[in-house]
C-alpha positions in Angstrom: -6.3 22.2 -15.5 -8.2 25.1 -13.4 -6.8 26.4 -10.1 -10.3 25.4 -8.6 -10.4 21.9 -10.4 -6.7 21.0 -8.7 -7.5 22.3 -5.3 -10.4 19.5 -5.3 -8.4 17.0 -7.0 -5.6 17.8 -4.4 -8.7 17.5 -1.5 -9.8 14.4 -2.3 -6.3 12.9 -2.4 -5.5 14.4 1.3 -8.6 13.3 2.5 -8.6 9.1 0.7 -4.9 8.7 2.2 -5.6 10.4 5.5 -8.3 7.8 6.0 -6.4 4.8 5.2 -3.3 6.3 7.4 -5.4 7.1 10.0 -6.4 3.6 10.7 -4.6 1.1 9.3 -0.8 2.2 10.9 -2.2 1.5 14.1 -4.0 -1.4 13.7 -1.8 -3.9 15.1 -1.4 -2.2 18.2 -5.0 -1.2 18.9 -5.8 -5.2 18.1 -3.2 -6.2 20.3 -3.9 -3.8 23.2 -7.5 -3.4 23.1 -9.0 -6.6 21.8 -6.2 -8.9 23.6 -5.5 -10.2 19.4 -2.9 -12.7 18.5 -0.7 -12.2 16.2 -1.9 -14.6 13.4 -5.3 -12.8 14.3 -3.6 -9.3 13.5 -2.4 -10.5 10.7 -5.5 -12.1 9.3 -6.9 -8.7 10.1 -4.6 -6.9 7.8 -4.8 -9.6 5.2 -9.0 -8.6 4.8 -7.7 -5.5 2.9 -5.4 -7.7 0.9 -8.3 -10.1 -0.5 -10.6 -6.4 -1.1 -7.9 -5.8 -3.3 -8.3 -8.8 -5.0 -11.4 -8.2 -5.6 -12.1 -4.4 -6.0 -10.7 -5.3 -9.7 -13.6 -7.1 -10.7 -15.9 -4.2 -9.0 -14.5 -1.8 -10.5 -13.7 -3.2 -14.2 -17.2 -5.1 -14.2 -19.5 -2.9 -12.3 -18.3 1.0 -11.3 -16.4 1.7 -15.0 -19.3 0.5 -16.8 -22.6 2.0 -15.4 -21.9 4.9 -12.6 -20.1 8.0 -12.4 -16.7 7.2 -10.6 -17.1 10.6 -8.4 -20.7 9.3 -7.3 -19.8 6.1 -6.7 -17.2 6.8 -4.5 -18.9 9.0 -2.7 -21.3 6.1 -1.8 -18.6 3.7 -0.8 -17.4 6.6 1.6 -20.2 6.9 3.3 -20.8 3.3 3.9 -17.7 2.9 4.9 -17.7 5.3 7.5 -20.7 3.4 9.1 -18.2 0.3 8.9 -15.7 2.7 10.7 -17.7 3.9 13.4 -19.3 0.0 13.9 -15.5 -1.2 14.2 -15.4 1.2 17.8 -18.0 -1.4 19.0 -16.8 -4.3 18.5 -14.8 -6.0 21.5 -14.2 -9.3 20.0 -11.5 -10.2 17.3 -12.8 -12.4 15.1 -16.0 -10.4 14.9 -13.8 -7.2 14.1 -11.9 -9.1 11.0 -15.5 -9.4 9.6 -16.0 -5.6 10.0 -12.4 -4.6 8.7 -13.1 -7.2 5.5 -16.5 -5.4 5.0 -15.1 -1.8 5.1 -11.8 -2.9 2.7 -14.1 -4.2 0.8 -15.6 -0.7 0.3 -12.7 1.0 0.7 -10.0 -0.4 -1.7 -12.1 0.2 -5.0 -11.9 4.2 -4.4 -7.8 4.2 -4.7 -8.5 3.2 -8.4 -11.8 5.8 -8.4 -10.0 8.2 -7.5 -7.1 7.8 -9.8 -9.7 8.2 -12.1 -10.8 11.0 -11.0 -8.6 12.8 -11.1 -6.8 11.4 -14.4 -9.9 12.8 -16.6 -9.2 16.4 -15.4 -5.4 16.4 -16.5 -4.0 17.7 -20.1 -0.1 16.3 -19.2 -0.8 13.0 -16.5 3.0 12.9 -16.3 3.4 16.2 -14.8 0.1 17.0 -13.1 -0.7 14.0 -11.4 2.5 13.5 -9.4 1.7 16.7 -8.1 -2.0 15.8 -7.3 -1.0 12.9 -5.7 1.6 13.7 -3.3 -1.2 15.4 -1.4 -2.4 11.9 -0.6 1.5 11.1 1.0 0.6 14.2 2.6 -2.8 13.1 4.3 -1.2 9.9 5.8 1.1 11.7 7.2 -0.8 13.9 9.0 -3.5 11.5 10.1 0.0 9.7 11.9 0.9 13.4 13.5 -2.6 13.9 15.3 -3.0 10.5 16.4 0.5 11.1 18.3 -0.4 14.8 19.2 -3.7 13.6 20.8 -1.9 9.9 22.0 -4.8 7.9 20.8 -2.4 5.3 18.6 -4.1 2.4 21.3 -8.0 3.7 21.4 -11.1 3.5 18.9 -10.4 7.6 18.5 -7.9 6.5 15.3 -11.6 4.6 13.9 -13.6 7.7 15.0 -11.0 9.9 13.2 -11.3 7.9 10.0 -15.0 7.7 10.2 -15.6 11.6 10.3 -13.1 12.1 7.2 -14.7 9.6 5.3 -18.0 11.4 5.9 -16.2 14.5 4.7 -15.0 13.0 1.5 -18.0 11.0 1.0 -19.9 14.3 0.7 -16.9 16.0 -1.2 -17.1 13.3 -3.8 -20.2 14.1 -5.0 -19.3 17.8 -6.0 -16.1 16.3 -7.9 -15.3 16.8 -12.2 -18.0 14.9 -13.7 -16.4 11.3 -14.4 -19.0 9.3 -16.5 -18.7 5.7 -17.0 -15.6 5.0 -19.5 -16.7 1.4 -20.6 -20.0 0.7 -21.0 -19.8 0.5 -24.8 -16.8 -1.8 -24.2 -17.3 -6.1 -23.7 -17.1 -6.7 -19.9 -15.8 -10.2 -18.4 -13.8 -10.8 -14.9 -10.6 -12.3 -17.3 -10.4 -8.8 -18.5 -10.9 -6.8 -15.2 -8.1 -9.3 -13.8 -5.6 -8.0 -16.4 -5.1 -11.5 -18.6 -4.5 -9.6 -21.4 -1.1 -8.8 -19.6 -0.3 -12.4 -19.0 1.5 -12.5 -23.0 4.0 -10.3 -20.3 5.1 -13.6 -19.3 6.5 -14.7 -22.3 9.7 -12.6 -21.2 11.9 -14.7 -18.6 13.3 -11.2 -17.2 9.4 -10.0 -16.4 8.4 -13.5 -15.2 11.1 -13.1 -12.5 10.8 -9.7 -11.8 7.0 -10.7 -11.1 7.9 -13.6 -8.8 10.4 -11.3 -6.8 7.6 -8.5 -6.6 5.1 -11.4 -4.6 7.6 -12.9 -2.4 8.9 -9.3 -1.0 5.7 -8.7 -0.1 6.1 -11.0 2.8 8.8 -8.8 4.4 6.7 -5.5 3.8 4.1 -7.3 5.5 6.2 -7.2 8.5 6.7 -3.7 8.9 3.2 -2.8 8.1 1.4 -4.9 10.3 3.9 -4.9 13.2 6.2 -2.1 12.8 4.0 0.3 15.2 3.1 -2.1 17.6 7.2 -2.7 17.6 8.3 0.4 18.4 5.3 0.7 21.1 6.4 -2.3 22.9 10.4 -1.2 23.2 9.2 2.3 24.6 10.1 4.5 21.3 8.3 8.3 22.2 5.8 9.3 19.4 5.9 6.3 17.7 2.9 6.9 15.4 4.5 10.4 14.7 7.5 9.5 13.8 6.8 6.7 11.6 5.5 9.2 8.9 9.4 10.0 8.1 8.7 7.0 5.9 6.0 8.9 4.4 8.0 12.0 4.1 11.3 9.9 2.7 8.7 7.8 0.1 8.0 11.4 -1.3 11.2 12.6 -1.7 13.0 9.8 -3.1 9.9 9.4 -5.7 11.5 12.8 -7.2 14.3 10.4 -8.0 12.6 7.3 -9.8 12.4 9.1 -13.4 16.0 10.2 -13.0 17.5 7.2 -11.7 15.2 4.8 -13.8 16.6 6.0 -17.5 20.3 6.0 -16.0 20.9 2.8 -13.5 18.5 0.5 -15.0 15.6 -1.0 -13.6 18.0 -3.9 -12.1 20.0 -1.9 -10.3 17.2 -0.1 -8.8 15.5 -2.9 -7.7 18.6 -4.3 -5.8 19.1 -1.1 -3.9 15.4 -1.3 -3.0 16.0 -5.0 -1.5 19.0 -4.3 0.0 17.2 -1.3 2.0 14.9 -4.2 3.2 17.4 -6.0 4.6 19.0 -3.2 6.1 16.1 -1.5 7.7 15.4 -5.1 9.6 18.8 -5.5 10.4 18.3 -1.7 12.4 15.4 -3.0 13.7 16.5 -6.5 15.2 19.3 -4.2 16.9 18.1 -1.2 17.7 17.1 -0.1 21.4 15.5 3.2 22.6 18.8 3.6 24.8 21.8 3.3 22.9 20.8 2.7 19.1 18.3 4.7 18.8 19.4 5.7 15.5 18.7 2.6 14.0 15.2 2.5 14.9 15.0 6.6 12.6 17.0 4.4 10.2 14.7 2.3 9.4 12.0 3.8 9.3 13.4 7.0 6.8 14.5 3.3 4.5 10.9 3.0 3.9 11.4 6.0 0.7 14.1 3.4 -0.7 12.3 0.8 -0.1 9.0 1.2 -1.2 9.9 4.0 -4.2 12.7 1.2 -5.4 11.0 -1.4 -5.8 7.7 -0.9 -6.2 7.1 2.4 -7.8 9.8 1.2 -9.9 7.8 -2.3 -10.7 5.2 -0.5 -11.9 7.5 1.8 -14.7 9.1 -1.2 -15.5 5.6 -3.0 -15.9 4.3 -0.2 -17.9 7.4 0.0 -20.5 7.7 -4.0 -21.1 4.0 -3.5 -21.4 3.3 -0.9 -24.1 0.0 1.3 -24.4 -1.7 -1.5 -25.4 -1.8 -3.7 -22.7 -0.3 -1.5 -19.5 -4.0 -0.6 -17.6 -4.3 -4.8 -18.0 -0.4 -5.0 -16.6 -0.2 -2.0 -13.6 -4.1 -4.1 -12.8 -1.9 -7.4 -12.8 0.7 -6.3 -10.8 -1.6 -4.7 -8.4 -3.5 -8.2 -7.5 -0.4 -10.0 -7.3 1.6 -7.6 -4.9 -0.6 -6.1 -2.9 -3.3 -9.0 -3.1 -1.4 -12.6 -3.4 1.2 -11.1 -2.0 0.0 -9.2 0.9 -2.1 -11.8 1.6 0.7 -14.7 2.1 2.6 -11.7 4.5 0.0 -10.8 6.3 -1.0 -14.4 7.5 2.9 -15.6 7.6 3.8 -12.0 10.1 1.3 -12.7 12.3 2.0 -16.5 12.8 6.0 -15.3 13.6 5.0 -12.8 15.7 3.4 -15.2 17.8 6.1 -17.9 17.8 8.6 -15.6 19.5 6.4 -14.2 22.2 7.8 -14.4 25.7 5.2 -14.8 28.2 4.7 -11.2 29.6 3.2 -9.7 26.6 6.1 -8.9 24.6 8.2 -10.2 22.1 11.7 -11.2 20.8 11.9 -8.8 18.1 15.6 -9.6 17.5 14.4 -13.2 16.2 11.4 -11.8 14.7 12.6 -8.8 12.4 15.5 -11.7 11.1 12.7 -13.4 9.6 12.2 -10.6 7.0 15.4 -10.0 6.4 16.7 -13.6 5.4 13.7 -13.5 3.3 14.5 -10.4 1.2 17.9 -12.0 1.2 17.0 -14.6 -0.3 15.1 -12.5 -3.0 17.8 -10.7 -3.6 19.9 -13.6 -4.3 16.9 -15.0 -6.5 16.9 -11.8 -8.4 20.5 -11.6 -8.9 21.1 -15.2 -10.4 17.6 -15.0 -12.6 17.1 -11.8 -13.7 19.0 -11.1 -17.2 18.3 -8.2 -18.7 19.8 -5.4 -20.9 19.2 -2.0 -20.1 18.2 -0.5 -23.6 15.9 -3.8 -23.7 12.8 -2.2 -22.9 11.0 -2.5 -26.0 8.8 -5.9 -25.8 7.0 -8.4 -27.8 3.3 -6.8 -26.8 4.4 -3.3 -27.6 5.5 -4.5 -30.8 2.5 -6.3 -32.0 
């Protein structure tokens, strides 16, 4: 790959995450502050981009793969959706402003799996070159979080502004992008296939099957700290909070390093129950942790997110992709996708929000205490789930679709 090819590729993912980290973070607490949102309302809000994400599949399998050039396309859906950006800054009423956050995931989510594609077309050696492409997007969402604490606009529209003018900038990029023609237009199109259904022979395998019902339910906790980790650490007084929260960022990319490593020597069930256990210690620090004394249990759990995000989830989708084989694993990492981060995601988002409002206390904050042990008996109880269900050897990974 050309020096001047990966400098783009590296571009575009530093400017697709720093859009998405520069709005989505703070959320919650802009909701909350300036729109006077409930909590099941905040939650709702950050459920919109879990149904885009149920949907972007079908967009993307059905309409983009087929008859557009993915760099073109997502240039378009950049544009529009800084419109959808810059429209959210005018909208003072809640329910009006979930309309306006579906409309923009809606445009937004299909360009994670654009550009993917992206830059996947330009690469000799994937495995090596693209984990090297991507962490520039770990990179933009973290810096998106350091100027919207360097310029203390975590509670205004300036986070929407911010997004808005860097989705102009990649909208424009995109279009001077590697050429990435259509890949399946010659190929017979129906929603079953964009859904992944060819992967659902996967659950033929009781270990998978459980594995996949574990991967749904834990959403729910995640859901917790995404929607209302920020507006958390706001409330209690924690300096910077925006700022500092990107330690998760920076502890995600350096415990990825340690996924291939780990993966071929502890087994994928081991893995996974380090990655749960980090959930239910990182709420644990956060039902106890105070800006006075403990203090260290807030940076705690926020530098858990690397375990608990590269654990399980990067981790779900090796494991999907070697029970899958190469002739099924697009169908089984697209799968996997709609049921964690759509079905999933969905459930959290709604179930957060509802908690979040059951434990309020009259003056505008919260019981966190009660509220961060609802997460954590949950991903208890998928870890207990996990551990009584999940049977499998570690030199199993061969499976009945790789060997048909």
């Amino acid at each position: 790959m050309k020096t001047t090819t990966g400098s783009l590729l590296a571009s575009m993912m530093f400017l697709e995450y720093f859009i998405w980290g520069a709005w989505y973070v703070t959320l919650g607490t802009y909701m909350a502050t300036s729109l006077h949102a409930t909590g099941v309302e905040i939650g709702t809000t950050y459920g919109a981009l879990a149904i885009a994400t149920m949907i972007s599949p079908f967009f993307v399998g059905l309409v983009a793969d087929r008859f557009f050039s993915a760099q073109k396309i997502m240039g378009v859906l950049h544009l529009l959706g800084a419109a959808l950006l810059f429209l959210a800054t005018k909208i003072e009423n809640s329910g009006t402003f979930y309309w306006v956050i579906l409309g923009y995931s809606l445009l937004y989510t299909p360009t994670i799996a654009l550009s993917n594609s992206v830059a996947f077309s330009q690469m000799t050696d994937a495995g090596k070159q693209f984990p090297w492409i991507r962490v520039f997007g770990t990179l933009g969402w973290i810096v998106a979080g350091l100027l919207i604490t360097k310029f203390d606009i975590a509670k205004s529209s300036y986070t929407f502004y911010m997004a808005a003018a860097v989705s102009v900038v990649l909208g424009l990029l995109s279009f001077v992008l590697p050429d990435t023609p259509p890949k399946a237009r010659s190929t017979e199109a129906s929603a079953a296939k964009a859904l992944g259904t060819d992967a659902f022979v996967l659950f033929r395998q009781r270990s998978y099957t459980v594995f996949f019902i574990a991967a749904i339910l834990v959403c729910i906790p995640l859901s917790f700290y995404y929607g209302f980790g920020n507006k958390f650490l706001d409330e209690i007084g924690f300096e910077n909070a925006t700022g500092k929260m990107t330690l998760g960022q920076v502890s995600e990319a350096v415990f990825i390093l340690a996924i291939p490593f780990l993966f071929n020597r502890i087994g994928v069930k081991k893995m996974i129950l380090v990655g749960m256990l980090a959930w239910i210690l990182r709420y644990v620090f956060f039902s106890y942790g105070d800006v006075a004394n403990n203090s260290w249990m807030l940076y705690a759990g926020i530098i858990l997110h690397g375990i608990c995000y590269d654990f399980f989830f990067v981790t779900g989708y090796m494991y999907t992709e070697k029970k899958a084989g190469a002739k099924i694993k697009n169908a089984a990492q697209g799968l996997f996708t709609f049921a964690t981060y759509g079905v999933g995601m969905f459930i959290g988002t709604w179930y957060s929000g509802y908690v979040y409002d059951q434990h309020a206390v009259g003056d505008g904050s919260h019981n966190w205490t009660a509220i961060w042990h609802v997460p954590a008996y949950i991903a208890a109880g998928v870890l207990l789930y996990f551990i009584i269900f999940f049977k499998e050897n570690r030199s199993q990974t061969l499976t009945a679709a790789q060997k048909g």
